[in-house]
C-alpha positions as CSV (number, residue, x, y, z in Angstrom):
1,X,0.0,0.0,0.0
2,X,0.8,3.8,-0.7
3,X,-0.6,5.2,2.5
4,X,-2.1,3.6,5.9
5,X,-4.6,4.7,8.0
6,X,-3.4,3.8,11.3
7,X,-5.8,4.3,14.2
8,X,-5.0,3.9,18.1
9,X,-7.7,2.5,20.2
10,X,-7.8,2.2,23.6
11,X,-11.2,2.0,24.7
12,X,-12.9,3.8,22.0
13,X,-15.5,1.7,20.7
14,X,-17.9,4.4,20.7
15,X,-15.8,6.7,18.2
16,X,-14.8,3.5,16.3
17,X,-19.0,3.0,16.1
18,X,-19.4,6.7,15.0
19,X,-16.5,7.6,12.6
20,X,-15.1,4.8,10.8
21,X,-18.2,5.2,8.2
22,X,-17.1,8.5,7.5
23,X,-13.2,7.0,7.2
24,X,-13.9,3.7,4.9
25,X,-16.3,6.3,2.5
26,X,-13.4,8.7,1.9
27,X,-11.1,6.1,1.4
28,X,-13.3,3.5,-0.9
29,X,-12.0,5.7,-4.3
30,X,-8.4,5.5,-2.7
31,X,-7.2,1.8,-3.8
32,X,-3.5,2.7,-2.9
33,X,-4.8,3.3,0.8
34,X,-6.0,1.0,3.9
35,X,-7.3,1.3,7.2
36,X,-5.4,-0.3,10.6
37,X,-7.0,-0.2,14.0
38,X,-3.9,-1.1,16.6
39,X,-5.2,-1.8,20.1
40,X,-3.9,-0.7,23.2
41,X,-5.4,-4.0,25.3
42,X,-8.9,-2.1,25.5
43,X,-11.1,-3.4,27.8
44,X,-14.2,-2.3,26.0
45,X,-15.1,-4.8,23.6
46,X,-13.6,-2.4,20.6
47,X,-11.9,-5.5,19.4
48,X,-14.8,-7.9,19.4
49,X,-16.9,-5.1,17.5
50,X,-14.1,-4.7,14.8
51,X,-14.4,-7.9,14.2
52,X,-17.9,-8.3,13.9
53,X,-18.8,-5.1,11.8
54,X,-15.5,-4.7,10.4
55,X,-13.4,-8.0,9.5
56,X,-11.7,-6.6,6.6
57,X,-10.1,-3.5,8.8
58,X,-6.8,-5.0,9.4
59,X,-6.2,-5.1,13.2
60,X,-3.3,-5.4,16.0
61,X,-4.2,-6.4,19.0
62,X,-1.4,-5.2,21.7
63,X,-0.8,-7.8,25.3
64,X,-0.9,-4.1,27.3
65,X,-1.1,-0.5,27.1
66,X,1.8,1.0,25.2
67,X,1.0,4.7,25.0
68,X,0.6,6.5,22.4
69,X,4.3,6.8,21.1
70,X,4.8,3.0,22.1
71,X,1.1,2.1,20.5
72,X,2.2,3.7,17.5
73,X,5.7,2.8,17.2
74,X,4.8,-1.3,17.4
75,X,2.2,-0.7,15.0
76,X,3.9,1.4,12.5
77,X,6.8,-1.1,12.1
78,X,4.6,-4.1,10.7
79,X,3.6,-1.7,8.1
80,X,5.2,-1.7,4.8
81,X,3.6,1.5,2.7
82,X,5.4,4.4,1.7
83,X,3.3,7.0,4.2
84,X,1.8,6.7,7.5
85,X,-1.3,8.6,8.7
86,X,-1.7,9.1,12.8
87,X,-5.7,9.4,13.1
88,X,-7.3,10.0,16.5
89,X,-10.2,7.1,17.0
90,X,-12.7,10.4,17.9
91,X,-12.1,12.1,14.5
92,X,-14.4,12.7,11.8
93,X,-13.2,13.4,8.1
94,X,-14.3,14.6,5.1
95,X,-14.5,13.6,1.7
96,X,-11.5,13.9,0.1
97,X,-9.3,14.8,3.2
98,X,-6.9,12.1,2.7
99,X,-6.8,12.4,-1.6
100,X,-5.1,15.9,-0.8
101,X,-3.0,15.5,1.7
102,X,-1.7,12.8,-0.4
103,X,-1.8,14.3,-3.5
104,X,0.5,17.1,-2.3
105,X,3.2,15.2,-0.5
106,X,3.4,13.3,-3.7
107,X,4.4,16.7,-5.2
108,X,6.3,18.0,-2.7
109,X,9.5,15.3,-1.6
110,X,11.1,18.0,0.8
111,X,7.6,17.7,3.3
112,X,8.3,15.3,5.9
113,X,5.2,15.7,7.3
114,X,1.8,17.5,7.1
115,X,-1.5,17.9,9.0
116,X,-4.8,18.7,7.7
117,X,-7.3,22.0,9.4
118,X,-8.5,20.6,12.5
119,X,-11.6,22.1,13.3
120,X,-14.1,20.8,16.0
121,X,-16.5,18.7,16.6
122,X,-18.6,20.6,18.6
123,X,-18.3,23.9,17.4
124,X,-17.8,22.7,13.9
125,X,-17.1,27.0,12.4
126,X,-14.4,26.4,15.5
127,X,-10.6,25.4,15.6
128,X,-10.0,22.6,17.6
129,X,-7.1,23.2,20.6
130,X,-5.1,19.8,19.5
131,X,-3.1,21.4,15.9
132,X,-6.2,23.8,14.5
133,X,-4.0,25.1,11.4
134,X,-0.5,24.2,12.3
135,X,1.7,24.5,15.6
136,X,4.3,26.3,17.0
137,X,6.1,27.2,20.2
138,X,7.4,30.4,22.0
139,X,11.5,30.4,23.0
140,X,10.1,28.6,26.4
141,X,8.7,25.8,24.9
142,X,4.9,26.4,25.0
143,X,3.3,25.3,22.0
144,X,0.1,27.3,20.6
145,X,-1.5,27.1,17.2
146,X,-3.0,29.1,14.1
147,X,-6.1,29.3,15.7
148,X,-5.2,28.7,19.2
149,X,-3.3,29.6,22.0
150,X,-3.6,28.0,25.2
151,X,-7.4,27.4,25.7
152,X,-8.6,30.4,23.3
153,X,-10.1,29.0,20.2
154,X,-10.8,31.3,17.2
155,X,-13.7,31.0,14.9
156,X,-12.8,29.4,11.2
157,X,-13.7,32.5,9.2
158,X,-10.9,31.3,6.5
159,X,-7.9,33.4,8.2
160,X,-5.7,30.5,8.2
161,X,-6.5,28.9,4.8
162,X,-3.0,29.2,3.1
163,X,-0.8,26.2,2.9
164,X,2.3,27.1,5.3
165,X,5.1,25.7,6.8
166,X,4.7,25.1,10.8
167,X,6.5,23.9,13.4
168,X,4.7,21.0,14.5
169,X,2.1,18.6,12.8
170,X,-1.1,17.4,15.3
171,X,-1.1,13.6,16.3
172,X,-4.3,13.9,16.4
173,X,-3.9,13.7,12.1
174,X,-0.5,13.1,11.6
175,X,0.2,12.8,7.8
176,X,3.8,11.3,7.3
177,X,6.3,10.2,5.1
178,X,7.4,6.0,6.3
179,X,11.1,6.7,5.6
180,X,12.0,10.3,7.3
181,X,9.1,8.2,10.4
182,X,12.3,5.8,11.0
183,X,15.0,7.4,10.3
184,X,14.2,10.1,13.0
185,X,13.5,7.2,15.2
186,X,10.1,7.6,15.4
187,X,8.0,8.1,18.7
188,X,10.2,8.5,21.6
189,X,8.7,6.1,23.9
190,X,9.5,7.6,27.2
191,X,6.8,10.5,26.5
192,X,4.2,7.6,26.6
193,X,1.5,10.1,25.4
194,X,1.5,14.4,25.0
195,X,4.5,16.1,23.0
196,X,5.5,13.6,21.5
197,X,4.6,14.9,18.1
198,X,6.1,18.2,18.8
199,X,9.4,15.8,20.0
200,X,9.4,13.8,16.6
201,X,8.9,17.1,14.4
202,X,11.6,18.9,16.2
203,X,13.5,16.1,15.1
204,X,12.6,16.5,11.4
205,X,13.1,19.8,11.1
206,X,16.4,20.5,12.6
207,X,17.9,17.5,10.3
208,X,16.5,19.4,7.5
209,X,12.8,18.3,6.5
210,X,9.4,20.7,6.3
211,X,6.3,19.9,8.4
212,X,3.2,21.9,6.6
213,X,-0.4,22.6,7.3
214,X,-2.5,22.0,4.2
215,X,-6.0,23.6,5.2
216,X,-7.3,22.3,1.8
217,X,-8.0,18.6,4.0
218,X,-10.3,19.3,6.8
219,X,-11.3,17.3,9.3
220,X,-13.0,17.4,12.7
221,X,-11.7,16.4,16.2
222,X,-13.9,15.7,19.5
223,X,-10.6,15.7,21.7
224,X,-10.1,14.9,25.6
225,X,-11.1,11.3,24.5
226,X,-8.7,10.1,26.6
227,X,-7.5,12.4,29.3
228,X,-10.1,15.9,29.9
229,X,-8.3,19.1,29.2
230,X,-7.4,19.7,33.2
231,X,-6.7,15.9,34.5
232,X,-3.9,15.9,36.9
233,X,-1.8,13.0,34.6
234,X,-2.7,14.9,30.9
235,X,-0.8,18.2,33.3
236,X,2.0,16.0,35.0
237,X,2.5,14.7,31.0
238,X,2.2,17.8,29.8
239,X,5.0,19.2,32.3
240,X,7.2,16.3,31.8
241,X,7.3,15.7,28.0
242,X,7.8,19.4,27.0
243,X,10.9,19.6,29.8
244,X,12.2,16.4,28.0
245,X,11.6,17.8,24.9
246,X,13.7,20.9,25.4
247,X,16.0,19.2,26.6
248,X,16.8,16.7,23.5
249,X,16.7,19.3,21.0
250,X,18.0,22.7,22.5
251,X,21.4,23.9,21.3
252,X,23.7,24.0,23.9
253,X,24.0,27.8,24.2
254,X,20.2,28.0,24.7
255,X,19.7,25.0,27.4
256,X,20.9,26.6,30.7
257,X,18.6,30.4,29.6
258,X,15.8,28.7,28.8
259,X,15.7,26.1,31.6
260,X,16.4,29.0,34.4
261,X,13.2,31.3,33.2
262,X,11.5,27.6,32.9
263,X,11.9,26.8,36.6
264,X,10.3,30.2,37.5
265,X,7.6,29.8,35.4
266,X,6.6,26.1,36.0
267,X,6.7,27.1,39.5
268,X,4.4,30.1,38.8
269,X,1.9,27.9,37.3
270,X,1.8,25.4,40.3
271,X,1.2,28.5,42.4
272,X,-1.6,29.2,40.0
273,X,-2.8,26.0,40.7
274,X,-2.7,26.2,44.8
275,X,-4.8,29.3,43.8
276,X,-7.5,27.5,42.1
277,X,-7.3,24.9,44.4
278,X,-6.5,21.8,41.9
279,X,-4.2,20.9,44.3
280,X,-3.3,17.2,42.5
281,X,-2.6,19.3,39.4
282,X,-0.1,21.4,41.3
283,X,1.4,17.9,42.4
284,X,1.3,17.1,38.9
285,X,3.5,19.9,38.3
286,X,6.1,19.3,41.2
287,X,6.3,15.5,40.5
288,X,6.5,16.2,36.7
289,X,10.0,18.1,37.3
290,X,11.4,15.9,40.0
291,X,10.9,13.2,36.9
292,X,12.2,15.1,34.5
293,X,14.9,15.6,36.3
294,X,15.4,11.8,37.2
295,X,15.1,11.3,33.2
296,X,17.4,13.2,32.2
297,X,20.2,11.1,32.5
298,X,18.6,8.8,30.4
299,X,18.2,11.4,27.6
300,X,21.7,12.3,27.0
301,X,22.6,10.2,24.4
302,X,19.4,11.3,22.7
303,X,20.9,14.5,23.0
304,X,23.6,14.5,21.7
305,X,22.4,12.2,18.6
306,X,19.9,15.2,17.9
307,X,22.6,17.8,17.6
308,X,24.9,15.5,15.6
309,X,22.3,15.1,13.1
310,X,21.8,18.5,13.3
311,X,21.7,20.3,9.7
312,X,19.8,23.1,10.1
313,X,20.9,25.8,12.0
314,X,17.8,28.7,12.9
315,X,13.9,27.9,12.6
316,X,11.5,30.4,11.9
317,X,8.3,28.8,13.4
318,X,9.8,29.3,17.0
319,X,8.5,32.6,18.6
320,X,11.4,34.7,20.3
321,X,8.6,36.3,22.2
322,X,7.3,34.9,25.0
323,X,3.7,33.6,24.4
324,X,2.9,33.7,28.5
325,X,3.8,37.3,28.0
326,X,2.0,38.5,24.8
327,X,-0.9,36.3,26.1
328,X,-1.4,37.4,29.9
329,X,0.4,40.8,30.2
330,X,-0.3,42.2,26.3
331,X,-3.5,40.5,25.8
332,X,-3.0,39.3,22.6
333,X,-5.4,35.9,22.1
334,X,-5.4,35.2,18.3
335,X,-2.6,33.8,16.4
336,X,-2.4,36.8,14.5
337,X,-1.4,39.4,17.4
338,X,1.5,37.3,18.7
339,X,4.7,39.4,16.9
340,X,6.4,37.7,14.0
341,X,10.1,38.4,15.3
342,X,10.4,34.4,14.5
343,X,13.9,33.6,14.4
344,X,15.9,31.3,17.6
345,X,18.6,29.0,18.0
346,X,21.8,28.6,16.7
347,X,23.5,24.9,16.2
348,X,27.1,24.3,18.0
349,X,29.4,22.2,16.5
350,X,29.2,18.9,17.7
351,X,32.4,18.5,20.0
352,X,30.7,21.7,21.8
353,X,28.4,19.2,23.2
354,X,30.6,16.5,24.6
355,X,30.9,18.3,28.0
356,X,27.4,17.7,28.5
């Protein structure tokens, strides 16, 4: 096969009843693509119903719950097509969502990666918080969207309908080539689930591959199927990952800044917490650092892999501005407002690292 649709289930029999109509439809003129359903040892009969309604979806059935970077990562590597698509159990899509998507990468070999306009379910004239029209993050390592940042959604009114060049493509529709998957070394298993996306296209980017939004594919996310928006383990994950995640791909020269305005910060936001009293999601927060910091031993040789593959040296789609600042002190809440004084980090030369 040319392309495979690989979803992750873990309990999600109800979004598996609801959407994969609207998948198999929008894929039945497609006969260079197929559908995959990987398991994560769900305990709600998602497998029995698959094979029921379904039995000519292909499925893997997994002894345990993996994650999502693990869930993926196992499935992805018993799959032999030329491009992998990541799609959330609780999206819908549209007609030709997956045609275009793969229609452009076809034309365009430099695109490691791409992501469709996620809009929502709900509020279907709405972004949705997990990708909207593309990600980025700020210098700190707080990721927002084109059409989101933190929890303020915009309205669709066609403001972000120009195919561009982001930072990050959404898991939650991950469109991606099988070869640069592997040979950036796909998931990174310790995130379990959150960032890990942002992680992998980091990755990408800094070895010289573009991740894109194409609003031309639409599709429509539910989101919080697994984990609500403020659950103490989505924050501790949260926390955790994007700490981790700095502190893989960070040039050297930028680590020690960054990770002194972080601890201020991270500790502002558990104070925020004690404030609102969600008192396990300020535990979330202290236990998320102390593990991050336990981790991090782990991560240097990750590390320093990342810089020695290292190719490209600045990246536009990294805010210098701080996006807690522009958002809380400036009051700027669209993706618009946030000043486009894009330009970071600088790459070291390798032996600069081997003091780390």
């Amino acid at each position: 096969m040319s392309v495979s649709v690989v979803i992750l289930n873990w309990n999600g029999k109800k979004y598996l009843e609801e959407f994969l109509p609207f998948l198999l439809e929008s894929v039945s003129d497609m006969p260079e693509a197929e559908i995959v359903v990987a398991d994560n040892a769900s305990t709600d009969d998602s497998v029995a119903f698959l094979k029921k309604h379904y039995p000519t979806i292909k499925t893997d059935v997994f002894d345990q719950n993996y994650g999502f970077a693990g869930g993926y990562n196992r499935a992805l590597e018993k799959i032999k097509s030329e491009y992998y698509v990541l799609l959330n159990s609780d999206v819908e899509v549209t007609k030709d969502w997956l045609k275009v998507l793969y229609n452009y990468m076809q034309s365009n070999p430099r695109v490691a990666a791409c992501q469709p306009k996620i809009l929502s379910y709900h509020r279907r004239n709405y972004f949705e918080h997990a990708g909207a029209a593309g990600g980025y993050i700020d210098k700190y390592g707080y990721p927002y969207c084109r059409g989101r940042i933190f929890g303020e959604i915009e309205e669709d009114k066609g403001q972000y309908d120009d195919i561009r060049d982001v930072f990050w493509a959404s898991g939650a529709c991950f469109f991606i080539r099988s070869e640069d998957y592997w040979n950036a070394g796909g998931l990174d298993e310790a995130f379990f689930a959150h960032m890990e996306e942002i992680d992998l296209c980091w990755r990408l980017k800094s070895r010289g591959r573009r991740i894109v939004c194409n609003p031309q594919s639409v599709v429509y996310h539910i989101g919080g199927g697994t984990l609500k928006t403020e659950h103490p383990r989505k924050t501790y994950l949260n926390f955790r990952n994007n700490l981790l995640m700095l502190y893989k791909n960070l040039p050297h020269k930028s680590l020690k800044k960054t990770f002194d305005v972080r601890f201020y910060l991270d500790n502002l936001a558990a104070f925020h917490m004690l404030l609102q009293g969600k008192i396990q999601n300020l535990k979330a927060i202290t236990d998320a650092r102390t593990d991050f910091r336990n981790m991090q031993a782990d991560f240097a040789e990750k590390r320093k892999e990342n810089i020695l593959k290292s190719v490209q040296s600045t990246f536009q789609e990294i805010s210098q501005s701080s996006l807690l600042y522009e958002f809380y002190i400036k009051r700027r809440k669209k993706f618009s407002d946030i000043p486009r004084n894009e330009i970071i980090v600088e790459f070291e030369e390798p032996q600069q690292e081997k003091d780390e």
